[in-house]
C-alpha positions as CSV (number, residue, x, y, z in Angstrom):
1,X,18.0,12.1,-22.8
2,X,19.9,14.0,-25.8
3,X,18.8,16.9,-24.9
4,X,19.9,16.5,-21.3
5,X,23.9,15.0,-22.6
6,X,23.4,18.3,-25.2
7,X,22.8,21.2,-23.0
8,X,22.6,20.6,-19.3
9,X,26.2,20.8,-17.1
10,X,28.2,18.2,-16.8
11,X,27.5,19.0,-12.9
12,X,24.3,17.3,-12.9
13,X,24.0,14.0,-10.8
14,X,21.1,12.5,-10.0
15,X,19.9,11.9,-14.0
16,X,23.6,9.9,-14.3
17,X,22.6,7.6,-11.0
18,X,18.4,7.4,-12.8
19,X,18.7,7.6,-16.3
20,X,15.6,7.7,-17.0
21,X,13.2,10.8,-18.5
22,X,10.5,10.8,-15.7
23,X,6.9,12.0,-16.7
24,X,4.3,11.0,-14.2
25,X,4.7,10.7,-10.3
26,X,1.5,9.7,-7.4
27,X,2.7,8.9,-3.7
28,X,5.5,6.9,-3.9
29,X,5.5,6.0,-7.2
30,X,7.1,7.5,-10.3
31,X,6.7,6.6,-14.0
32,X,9.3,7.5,-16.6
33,X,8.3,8.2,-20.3
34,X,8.0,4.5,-21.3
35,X,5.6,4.0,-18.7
36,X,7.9,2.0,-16.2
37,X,7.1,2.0,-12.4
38,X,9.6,3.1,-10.4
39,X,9.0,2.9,-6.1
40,X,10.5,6.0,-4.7
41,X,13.2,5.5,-1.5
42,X,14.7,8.9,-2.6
43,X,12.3,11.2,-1.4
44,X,13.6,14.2,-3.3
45,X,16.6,13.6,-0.9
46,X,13.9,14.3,2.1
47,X,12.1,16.9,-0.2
48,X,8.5,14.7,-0.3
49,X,8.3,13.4,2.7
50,X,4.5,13.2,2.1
51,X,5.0,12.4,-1.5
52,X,4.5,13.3,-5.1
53,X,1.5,15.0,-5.7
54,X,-0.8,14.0,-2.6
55,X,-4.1,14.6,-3.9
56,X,-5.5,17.5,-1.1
57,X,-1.8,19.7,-1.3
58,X,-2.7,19.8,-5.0
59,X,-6.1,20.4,-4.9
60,X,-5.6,23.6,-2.6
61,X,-2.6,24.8,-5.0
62,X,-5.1,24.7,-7.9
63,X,-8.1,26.5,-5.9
64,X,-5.4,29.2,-4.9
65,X,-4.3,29.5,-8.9
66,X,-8.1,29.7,-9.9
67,X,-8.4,32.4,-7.1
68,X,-5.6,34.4,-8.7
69,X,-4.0,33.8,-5.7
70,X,-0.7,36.4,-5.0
71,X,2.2,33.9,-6.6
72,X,5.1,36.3,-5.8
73,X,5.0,39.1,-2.6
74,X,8.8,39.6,-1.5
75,X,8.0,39.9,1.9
76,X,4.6,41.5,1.5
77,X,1.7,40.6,3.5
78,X,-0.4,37.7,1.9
79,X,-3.4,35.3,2.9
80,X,-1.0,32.1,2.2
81,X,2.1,33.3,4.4
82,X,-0.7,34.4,7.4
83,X,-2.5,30.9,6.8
84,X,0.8,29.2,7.0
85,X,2.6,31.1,10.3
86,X,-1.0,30.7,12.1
87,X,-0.9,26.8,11.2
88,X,2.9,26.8,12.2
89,X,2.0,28.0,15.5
90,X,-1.4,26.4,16.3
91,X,-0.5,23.1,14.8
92,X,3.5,22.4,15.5
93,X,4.8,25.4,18.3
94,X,2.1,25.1,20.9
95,X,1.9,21.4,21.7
96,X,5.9,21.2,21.8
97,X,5.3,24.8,23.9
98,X,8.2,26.2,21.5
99,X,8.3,29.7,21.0
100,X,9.9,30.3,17.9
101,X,10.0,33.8,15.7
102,X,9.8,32.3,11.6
103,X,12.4,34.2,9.4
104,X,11.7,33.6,5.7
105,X,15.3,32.9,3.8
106,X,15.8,32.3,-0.2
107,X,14.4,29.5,-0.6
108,X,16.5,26.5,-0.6
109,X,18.2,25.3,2.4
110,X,21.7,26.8,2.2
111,X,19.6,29.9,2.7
112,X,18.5,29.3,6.4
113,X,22.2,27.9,7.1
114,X,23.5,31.2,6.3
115,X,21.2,33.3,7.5
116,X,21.6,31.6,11.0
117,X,25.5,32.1,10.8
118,X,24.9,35.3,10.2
119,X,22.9,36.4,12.9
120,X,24.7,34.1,15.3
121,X,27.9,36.2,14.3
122,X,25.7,39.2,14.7
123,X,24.0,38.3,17.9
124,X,27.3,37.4,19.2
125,X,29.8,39.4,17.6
126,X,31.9,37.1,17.1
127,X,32.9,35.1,13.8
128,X,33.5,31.5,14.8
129,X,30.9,29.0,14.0
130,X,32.0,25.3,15.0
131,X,30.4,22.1,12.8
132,X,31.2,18.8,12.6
133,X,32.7,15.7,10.9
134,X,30.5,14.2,8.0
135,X,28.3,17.5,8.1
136,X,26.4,18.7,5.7
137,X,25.0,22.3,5.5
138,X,24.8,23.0,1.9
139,X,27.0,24.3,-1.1
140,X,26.9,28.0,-0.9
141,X,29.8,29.3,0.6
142,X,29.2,30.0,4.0
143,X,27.3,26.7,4.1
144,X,30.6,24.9,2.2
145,X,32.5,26.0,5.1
146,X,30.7,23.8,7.7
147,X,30.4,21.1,5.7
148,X,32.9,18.5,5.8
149,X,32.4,16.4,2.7
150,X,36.1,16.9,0.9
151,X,34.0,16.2,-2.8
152,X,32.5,19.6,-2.1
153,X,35.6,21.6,-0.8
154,X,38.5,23.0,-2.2
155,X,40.8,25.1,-0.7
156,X,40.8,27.9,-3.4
157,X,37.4,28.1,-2.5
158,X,38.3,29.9,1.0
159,X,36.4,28.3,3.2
160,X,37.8,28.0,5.9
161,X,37.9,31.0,7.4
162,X,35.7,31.9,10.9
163,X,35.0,27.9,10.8
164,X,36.6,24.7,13.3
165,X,35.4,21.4,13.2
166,X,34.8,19.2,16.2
167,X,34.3,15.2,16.3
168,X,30.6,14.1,16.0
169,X,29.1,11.7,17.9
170,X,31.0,8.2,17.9
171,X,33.2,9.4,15.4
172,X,36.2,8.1,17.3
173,X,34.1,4.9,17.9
174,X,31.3,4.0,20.7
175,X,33.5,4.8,23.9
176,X,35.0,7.8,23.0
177,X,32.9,10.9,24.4
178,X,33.5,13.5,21.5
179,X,32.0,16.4,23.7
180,X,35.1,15.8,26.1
181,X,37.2,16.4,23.0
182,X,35.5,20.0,22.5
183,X,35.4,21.1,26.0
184,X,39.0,20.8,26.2
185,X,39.2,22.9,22.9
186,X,37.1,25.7,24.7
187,X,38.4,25.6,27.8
188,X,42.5,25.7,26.4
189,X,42.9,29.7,25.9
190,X,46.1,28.2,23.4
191,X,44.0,25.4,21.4
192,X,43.5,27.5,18.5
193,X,39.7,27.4,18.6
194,X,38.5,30.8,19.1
195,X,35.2,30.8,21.5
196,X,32.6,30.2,18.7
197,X,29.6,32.5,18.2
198,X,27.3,29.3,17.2
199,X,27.9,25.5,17.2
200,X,25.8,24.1,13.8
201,X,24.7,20.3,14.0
202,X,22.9,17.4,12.4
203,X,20.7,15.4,15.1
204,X,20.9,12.5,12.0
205,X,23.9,13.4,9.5
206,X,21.8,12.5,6.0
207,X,24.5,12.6,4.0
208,X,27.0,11.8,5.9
209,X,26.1,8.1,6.5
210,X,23.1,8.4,8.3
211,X,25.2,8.6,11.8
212,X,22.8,8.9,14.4
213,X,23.7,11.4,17.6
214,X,22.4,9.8,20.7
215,X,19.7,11.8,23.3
216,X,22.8,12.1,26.0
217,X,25.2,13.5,23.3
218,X,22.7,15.9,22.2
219,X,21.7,16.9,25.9
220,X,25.5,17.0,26.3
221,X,26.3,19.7,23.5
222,X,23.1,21.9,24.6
223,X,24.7,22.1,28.2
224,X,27.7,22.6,26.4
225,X,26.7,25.5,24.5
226,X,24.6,27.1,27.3
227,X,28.3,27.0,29.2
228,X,30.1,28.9,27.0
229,X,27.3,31.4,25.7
230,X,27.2,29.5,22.4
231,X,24.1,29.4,20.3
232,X,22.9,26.1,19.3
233,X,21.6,25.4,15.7
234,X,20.4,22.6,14.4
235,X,19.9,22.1,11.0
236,X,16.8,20.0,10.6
237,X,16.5,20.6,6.9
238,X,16.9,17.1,5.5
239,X,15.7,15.3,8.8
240,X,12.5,17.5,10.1
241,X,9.0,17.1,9.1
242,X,8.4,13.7,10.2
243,X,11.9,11.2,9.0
244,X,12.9,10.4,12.2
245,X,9.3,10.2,13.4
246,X,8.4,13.8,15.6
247,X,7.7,16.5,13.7
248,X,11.3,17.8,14.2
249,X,14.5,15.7,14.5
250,X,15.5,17.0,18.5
251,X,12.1,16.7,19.8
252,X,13.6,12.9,21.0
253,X,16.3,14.3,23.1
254,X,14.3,16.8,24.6
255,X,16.5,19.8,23.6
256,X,15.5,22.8,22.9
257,X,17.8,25.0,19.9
258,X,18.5,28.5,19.8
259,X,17.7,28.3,16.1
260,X,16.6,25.6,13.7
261,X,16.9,25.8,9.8
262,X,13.9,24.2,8.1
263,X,13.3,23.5,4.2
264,X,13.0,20.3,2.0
265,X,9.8,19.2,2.9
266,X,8.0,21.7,4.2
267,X,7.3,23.0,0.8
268,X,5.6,19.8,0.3
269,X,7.8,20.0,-3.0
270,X,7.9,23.5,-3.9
271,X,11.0,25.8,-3.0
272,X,10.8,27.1,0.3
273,X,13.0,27.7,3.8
274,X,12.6,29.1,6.7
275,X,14.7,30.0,10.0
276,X,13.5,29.1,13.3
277,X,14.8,31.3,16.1
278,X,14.5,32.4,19.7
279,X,12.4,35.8,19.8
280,X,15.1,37.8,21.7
281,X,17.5,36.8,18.5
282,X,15.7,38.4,16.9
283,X,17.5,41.3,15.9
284,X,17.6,42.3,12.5
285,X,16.7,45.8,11.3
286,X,14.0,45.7,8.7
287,X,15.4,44.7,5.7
288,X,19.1,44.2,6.7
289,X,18.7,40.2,5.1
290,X,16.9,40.4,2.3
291,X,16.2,38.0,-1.2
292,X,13.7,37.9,-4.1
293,X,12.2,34.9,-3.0
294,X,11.8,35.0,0.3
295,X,8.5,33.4,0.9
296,X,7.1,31.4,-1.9
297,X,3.5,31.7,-1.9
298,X,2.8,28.5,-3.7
299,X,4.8,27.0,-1.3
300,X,3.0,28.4,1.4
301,X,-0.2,26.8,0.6
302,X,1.0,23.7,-0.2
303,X,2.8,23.6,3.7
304,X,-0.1,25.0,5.4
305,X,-2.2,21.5,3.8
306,X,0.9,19.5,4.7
307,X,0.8,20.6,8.1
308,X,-2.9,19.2,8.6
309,X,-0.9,15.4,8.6
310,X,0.1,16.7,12.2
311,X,-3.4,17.8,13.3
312,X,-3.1,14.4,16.0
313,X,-0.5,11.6,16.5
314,X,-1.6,9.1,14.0
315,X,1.5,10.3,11.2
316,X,3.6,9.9,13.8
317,X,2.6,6.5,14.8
318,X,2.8,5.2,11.5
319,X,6.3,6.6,10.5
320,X,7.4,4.9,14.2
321,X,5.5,1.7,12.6
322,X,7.0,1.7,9.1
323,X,10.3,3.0,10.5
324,X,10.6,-0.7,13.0
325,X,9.5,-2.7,9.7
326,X,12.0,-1.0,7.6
327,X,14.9,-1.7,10.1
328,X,13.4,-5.4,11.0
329,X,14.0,-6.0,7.2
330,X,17.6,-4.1,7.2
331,X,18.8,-6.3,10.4
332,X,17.6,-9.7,8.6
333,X,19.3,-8.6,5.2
334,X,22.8,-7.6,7.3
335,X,22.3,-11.3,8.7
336,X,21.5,-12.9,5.1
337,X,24.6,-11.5,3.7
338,X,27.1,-11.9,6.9
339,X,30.4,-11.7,4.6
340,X,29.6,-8.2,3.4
341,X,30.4,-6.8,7.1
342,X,26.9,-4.9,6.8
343,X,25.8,-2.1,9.3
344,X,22.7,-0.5,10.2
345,X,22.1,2.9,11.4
346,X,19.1,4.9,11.7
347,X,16.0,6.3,13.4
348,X,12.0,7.1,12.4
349,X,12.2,6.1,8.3
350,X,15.8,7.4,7.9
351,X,18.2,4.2,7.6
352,X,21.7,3.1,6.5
353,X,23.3,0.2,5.4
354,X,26.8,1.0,5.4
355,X,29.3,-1.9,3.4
356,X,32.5,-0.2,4.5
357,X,33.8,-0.5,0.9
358,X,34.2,2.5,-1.2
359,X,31.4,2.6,-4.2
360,X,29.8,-0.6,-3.1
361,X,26.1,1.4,-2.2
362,X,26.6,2.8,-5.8
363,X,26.2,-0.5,-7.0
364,X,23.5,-2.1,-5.2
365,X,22.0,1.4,-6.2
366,X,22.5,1.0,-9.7
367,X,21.1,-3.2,-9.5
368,X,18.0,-1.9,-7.3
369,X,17.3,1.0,-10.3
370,X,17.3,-2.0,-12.9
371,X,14.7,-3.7,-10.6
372,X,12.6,-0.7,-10.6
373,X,13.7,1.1,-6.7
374,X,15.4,4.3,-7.1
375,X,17.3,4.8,-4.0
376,X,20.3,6.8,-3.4
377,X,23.6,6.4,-1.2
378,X,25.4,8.2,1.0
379,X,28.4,9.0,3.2
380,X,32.0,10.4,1.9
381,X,33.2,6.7,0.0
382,X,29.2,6.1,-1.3
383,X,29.3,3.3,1.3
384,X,26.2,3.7,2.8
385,X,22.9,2.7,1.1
386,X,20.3,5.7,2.0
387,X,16.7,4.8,3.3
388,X,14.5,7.5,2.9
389,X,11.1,6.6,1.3
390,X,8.1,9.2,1.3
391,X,6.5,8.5,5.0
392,X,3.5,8.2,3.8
393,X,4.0,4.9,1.4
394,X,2.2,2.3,1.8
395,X,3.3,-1.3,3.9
396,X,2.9,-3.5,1.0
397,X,4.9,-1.1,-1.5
398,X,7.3,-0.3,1.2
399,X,7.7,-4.0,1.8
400,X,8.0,-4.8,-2.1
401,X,11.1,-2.2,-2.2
402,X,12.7,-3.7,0.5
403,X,12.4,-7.0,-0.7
404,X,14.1,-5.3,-4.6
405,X,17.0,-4.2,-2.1
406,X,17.4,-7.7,-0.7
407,X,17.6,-9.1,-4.4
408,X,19.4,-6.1,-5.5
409,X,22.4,-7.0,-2.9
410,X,22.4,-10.6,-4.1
411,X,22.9,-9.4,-7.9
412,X,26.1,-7.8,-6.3
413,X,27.2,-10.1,-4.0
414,X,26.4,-13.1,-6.5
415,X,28.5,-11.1,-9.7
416,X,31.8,-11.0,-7.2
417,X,31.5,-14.4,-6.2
418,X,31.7,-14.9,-10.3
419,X,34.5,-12.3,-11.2
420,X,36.6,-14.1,-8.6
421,X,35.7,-17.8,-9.7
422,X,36.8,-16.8,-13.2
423,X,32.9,-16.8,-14.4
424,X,33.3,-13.5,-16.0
425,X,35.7,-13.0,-18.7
């Protein structure tokens, strides 16, 4: 690790929650240096959703490679991006009768969130984009501007310009209907909201707390936004692919977006992101949003093998399966430990325990590390412990890292019953 404290930013994160120097990684399993196993409910933070190096993704990427296979292309023509649009459409658009055009961004997320503010605004012309509380979008500036996180924001940053926020689902509790809240916003000429161009949401806010926007809520803002000639994006970037069980996270509600950012794990692992739009929004003149790596060809084999997980229902059936074990297990560890005022949120295999204390996940986080579970939290206080395992794990290691969570939680809860019995000194 001296080379890391030596060189790297002080801006890194996830090495000072694992500190660990990690060599060797297989499904959901990852070894550090010294040999110790470590189960994997991180995910890449949704990035390998069907795991570390899943032995057919990686044999195609090293068939490609021994093919001299076209690595970079801008936005040339190339056998791996035609392979991967005609799998995208035979495989995931046709039997969810989705018509979608597929705009290759940079290649991280943040990329597809600002290309679709952009063309919203474009489409539109006009500059307001509403998101919501607890969002997150991403860091780059356009994306800092609808998220809500205040870590990430600062107001010499400028970010809030062309940007409102609106209450997400629940936010003001269970009976409260938020979309009442917005109407009123659009329909008051002198509230201060200017009609919005786009409204950009989370279906399941990932970092945010794992909140969970119900299929009326959802069907709700759709009507909403086909009201008031708003565009509808949903940014399905950490929660697509399979975590809440369908392929993408609205399928449930039966909505259908104007545009949907995609990224994280459709890459299987390697960098790539993509925007999702209606054909008519299509609008660009050729090369008016451009980037160097707009299209990672790697990455376009490795999603094209991916893909073949959704060739029938089985994946999905099994992430429903594992999704109902891992909150069965979450509900009985809420009841175990009554006194820590546990809640559980989630959907598919995306789940929350949120402690309603400030830090608390980080330290359940930091006692399940120790026992050899890397799991991350979430939400603004790091109140919520974050579920999000590779969905292809299997039952019996899934059930061994839930069982490291229960013991983890009574490491913490038995440590504060010392401190405050004087045990401790």
């Amino acid at each position: 690790m001296r080379i890391i404290e030596q060189v790297e930013s002080d801006v890194r994160g996830y090495v000072r929650s694992f500190p660990a120097v990690f060599d060797v990684a297989k499904g959901a399993l990852i070894f550090d240096e010294q040999e110790n196993r470590y189960i994997d409910f991180f995910a890449g933070a949704g990035t390998l959703n069907y795991g570390h190096n899943d032995p057919h993704i990686k044999q195609a990427l090293i068939d490609y490679m021994e093919h001299d296979g076209i690595v970079h292309a801008l936005d040339k023509a190339t056998t791996a991006k035609c392979a991967f649009l005609q799998k995208m459409v035979d495989t995931i658009f046709k039997p969810r009768n989705l018509e979608y055009k597929i705009q290759f961004t940079g290649p991280t997320g943040t990329n597809a969130v600002e290309t679709s503010m952009k063309l919203a605004r474009m489409v539109k012309r006009r500059s307001n984009i509403v998101a919501f509380t607890n969002g997150y979008h991403g860091l780059t500036m356009g994306s800092l501007a609808v998220t809500g996180n205040s870590f990430y924001r600062d107001e010499s940053y400028g970010l809030r310009a062309n940007t409102d926020f609106m209450p997400y689902d629940k936010y003001f509790g269970p009976d409260v209907d938020t979309l009442t809240y917005f109407r009123k916003f659009l329909e008051d000429n002198s509230s201060g909201v200017d009609l919005p161009a786009a409204v950009i949401v989370e279906t399941v806010q990932g970092e945010g707390g794992i909140n969970v926007a119900s299929d009326e809520w959802l069907q709700g803002l759709e009507s909403l936004c086909r009201e008031f000639d708003m565009l509808l994006i949903v940014d399905d970037i950490q929660m697509g692919n399979g975590r809440t069980g369908p392929f993408f996270s609205f399928e449930r509600s039966g909505i259908t977006p104007d545009m949907v950012t995609v990224s994280k794990s459709i890459g299987a692992g390697l960098p790539l992101s993509l925007l999702l739009m209606r054909p008519e929004l299509d609008q660009w003149q050729p090369g008016e949003h451009t980037g160097t790596f707009r299209g990672n060809n790697l990455a376009f084999v490795a999603a094209t093998q991916a893909l073949t997980y959704w060739d029938n229902s089985d994946f999905q059936k099994a992430i429903v399966y594992k999704g109902e074990l891992i909150e069965t297990e979450l509900r009985k560890f809420a009841e175990k430990y009554e006194s820590e005022n546990i809640e559980i949120r989630g959907v598919g295999m995306a789940w929350g325990m949120d402690f309603h204390e400030e830090g608390r996940a980080d330290e359940i986080s930091a006692a399940a590390f120790e026992r050899g579970l890397i799991i991350e939290t979430a939400g603004a206080d790091a109140s919520v412990l974050k579920f999000l395992p590779p969905l292809i794990i299997e039952e019996e290691l899934l059930k061994e890292g839930l069982e490291i969570v229960d013991k983890a939680i009574g490491d913490i809860v038995e440590r504060r019953a010392q401190m405050r019995s004087g045990g401790f000194q």
